[in-house]
LOSE-125005 format. One record per atom (N, C-alpha, C, O): x, y, z; residue in one letter. Coordinates in steps of 0.001 Angstrom, whole numbers, plus 500000, padded with zeros to 6 digits. Atoms other than C-alpha are relative to their C-alpha. Layout:
BEGIN
XYZA/...
//
This chain:
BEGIN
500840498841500000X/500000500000500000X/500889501226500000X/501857501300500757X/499132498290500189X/501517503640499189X/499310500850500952X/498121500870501269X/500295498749498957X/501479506412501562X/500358501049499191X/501085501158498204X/499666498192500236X/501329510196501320X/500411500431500807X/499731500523501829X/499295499413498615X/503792511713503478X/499232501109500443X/498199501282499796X/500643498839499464X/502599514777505378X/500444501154498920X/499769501857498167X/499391498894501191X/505096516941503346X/499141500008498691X/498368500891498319X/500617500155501245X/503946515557500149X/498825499953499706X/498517499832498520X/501531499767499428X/500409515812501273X/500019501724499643X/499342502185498725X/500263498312499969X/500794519828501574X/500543500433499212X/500245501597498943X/499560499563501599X/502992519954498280X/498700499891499105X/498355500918498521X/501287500970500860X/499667517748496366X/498954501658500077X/498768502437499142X/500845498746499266X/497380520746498267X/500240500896499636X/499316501635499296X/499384498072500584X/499332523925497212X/500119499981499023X/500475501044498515X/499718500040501522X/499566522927493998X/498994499607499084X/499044499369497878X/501120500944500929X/496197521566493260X/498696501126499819X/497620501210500411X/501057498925500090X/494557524720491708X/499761499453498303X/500391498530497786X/500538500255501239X/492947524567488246X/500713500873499462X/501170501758500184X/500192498605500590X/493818526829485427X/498343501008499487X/497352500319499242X/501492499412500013X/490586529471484827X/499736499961501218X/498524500120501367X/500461498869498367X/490471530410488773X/499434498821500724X/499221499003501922X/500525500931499277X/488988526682489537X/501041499723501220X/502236499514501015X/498844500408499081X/490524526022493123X/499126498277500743X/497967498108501121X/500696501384499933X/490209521869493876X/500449500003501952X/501610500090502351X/499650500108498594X/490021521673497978X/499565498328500430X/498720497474500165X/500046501322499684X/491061518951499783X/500259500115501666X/500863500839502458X/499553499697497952X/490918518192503496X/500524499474500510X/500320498261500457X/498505500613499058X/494124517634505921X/499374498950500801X/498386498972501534X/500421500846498355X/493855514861508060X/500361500425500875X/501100501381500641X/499969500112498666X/494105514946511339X/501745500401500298X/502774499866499885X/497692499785499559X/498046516128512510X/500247499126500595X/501216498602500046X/500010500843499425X/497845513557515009X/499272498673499516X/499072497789500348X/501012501276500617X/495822510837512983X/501071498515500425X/502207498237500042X/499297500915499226X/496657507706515113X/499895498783498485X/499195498572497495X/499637501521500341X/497866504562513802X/499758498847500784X/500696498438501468X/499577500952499162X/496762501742515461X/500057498517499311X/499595498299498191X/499531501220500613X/497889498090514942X/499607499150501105X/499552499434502302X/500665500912499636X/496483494902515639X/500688498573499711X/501378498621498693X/499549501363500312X/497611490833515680X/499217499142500557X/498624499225501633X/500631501664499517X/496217487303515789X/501554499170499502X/502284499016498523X/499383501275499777X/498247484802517047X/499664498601500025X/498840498557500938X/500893501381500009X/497133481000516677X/501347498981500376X/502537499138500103X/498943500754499027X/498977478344518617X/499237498225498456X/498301498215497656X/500931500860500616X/498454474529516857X/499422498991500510X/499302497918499919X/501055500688499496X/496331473110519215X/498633501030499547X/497480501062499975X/501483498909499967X/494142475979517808X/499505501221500989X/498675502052500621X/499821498898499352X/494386478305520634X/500186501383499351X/500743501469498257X/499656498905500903X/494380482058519850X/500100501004500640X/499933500683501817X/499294499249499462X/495420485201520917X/499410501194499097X/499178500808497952X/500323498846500448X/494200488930519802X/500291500977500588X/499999501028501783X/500080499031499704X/495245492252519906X/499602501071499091X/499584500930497868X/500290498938500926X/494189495629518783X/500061501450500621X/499924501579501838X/499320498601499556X/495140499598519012X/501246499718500808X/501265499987502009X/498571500136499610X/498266498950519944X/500868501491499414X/500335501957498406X/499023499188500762X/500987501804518950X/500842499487499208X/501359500262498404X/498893500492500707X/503274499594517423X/499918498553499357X/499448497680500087X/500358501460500461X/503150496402515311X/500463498954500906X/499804497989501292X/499731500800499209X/505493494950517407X/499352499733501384X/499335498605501877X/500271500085499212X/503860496059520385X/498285498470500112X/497788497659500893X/501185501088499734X/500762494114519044X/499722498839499495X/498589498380499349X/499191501219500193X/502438491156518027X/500553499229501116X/500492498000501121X/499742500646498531X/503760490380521509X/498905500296500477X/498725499329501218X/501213500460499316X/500244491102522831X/499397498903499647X/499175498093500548X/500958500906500923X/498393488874520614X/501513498121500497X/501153496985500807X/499266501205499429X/501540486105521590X/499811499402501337X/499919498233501709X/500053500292498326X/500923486525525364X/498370499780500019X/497718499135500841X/501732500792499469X/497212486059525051X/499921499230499529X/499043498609500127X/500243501240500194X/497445483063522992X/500494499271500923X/499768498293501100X/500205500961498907X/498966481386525940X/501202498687499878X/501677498065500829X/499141501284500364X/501300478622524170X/501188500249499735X/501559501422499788X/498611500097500353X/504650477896523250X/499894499526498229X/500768499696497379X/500301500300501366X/503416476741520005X/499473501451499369X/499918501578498228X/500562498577500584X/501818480315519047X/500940500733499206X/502095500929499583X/499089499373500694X/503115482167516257X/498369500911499686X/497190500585499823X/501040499141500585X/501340485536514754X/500254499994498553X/501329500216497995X/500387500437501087X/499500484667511417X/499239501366499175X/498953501485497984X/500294498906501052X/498244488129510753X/500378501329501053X/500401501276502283X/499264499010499199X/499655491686511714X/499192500885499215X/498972500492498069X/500816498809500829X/497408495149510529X/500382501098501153X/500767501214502316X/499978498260499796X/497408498738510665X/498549500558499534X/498033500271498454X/501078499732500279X/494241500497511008X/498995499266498751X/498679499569497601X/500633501526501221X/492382497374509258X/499493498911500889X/499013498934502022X/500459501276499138X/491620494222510314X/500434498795499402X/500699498775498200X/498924501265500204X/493246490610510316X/498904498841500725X/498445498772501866X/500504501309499498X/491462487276510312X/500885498957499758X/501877499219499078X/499563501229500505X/492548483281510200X/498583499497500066X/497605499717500781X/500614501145500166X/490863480700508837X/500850498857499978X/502078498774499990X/499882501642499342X/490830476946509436X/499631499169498731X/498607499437498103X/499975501065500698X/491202474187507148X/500216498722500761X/500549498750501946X/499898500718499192X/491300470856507928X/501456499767500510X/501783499243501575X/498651500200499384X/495013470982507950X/501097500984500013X/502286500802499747X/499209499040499729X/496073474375508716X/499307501173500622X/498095501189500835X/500765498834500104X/495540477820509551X/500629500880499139X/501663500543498563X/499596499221501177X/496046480624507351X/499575501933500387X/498492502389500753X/500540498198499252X/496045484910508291X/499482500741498867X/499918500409497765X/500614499089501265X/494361487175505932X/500119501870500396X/499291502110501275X/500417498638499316X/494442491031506812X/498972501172498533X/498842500738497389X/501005498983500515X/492003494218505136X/500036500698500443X/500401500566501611X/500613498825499745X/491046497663505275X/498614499486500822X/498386500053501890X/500939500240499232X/487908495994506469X/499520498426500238X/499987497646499409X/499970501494499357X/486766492462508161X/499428499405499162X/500104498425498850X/499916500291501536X/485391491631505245X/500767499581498873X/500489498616498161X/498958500274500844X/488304491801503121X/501129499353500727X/501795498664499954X/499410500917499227X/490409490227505702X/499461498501500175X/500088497445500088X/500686501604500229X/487989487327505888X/500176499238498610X/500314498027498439X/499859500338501542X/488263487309501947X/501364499176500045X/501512497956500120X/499038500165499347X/491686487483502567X/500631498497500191X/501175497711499415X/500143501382498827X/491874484568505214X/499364498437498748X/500038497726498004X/500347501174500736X/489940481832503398X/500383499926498705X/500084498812498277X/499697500240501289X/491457482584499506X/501311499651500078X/501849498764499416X/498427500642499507X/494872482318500916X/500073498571500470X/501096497981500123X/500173501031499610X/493884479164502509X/499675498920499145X/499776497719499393X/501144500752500941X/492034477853499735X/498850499168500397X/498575498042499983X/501243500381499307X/488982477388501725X/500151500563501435X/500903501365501988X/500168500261498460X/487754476793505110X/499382500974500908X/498632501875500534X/501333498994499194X/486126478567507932X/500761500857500946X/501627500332501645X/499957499313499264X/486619481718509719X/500396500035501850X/499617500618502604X/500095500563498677X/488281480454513480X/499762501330500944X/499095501414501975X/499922499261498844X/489117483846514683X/500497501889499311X/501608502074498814X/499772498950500327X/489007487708513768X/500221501171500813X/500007500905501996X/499496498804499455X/490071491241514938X/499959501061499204X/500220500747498042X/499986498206500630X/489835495161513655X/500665500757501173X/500667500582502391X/499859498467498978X/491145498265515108X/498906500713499948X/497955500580499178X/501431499605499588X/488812500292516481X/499481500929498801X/500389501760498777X/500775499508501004X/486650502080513297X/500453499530498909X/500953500230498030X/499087500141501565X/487870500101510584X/498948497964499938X/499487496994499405X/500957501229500289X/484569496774510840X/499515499945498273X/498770499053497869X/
//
């Protein structure tokens, strides 16, 4: 996914007039517009583990490890303002992530090539 830096955000903006006097307005995000990040962990007894709003991927990568609970647990999907499912096959699991739980579920089961939905997560405004 491509980003717009802040800079290059307010270059795009100052420069985005028409010729003939049309002026095209666009609106700043937020100065502070949070980032938050989210993980599912799945152990393979099937156990699982979720986090979300976290500040840091890593930070919510070791959450999502410590709530699955196992020594077997590894994290199968990692997001940023989005959302991250696994699905279940009969002989695996598989992480999917999205802009929305939806497309993470998509995600989740096409990567898998099937199977069912065990366990999902979003950051908070992003269902």
């Amino acid at each position: 996914m491509k980003t717009l830096t802040r800079k290059a955000f307010v270059a795009a903006v100052a420069t985005a007039s028409v010729a003939g006097g049309i002026q095209v307005a666009v609106a700043a995000p937020a100065a502070n517009a949070a980032v938050n990040f989210g993980a599912i962990a799945v152990a393979s007894n099937g156990a699982s583990g979720r986090s979300w709003d976290y500040p840091s991927r890593a930070a919510a990568e070791r959450a999502a490890l410590n709530s699955c609970g196992w020594g077997s647990c590894r994290v199968l999907a990692s997001f940023a303002n989005g959302c991250g499912a696994v699905a279940e096959t009969r002989t695996r699991f598989q992480g999917g992530t999205g802009r929305s739980l939806y497309a993470a579920q998509r995600s989740a089961t096409s990567l898998a090539g099937g199977g069912t939905i065990k366990v999902w997560q979003c950051t908070s405004g992003h269902l």
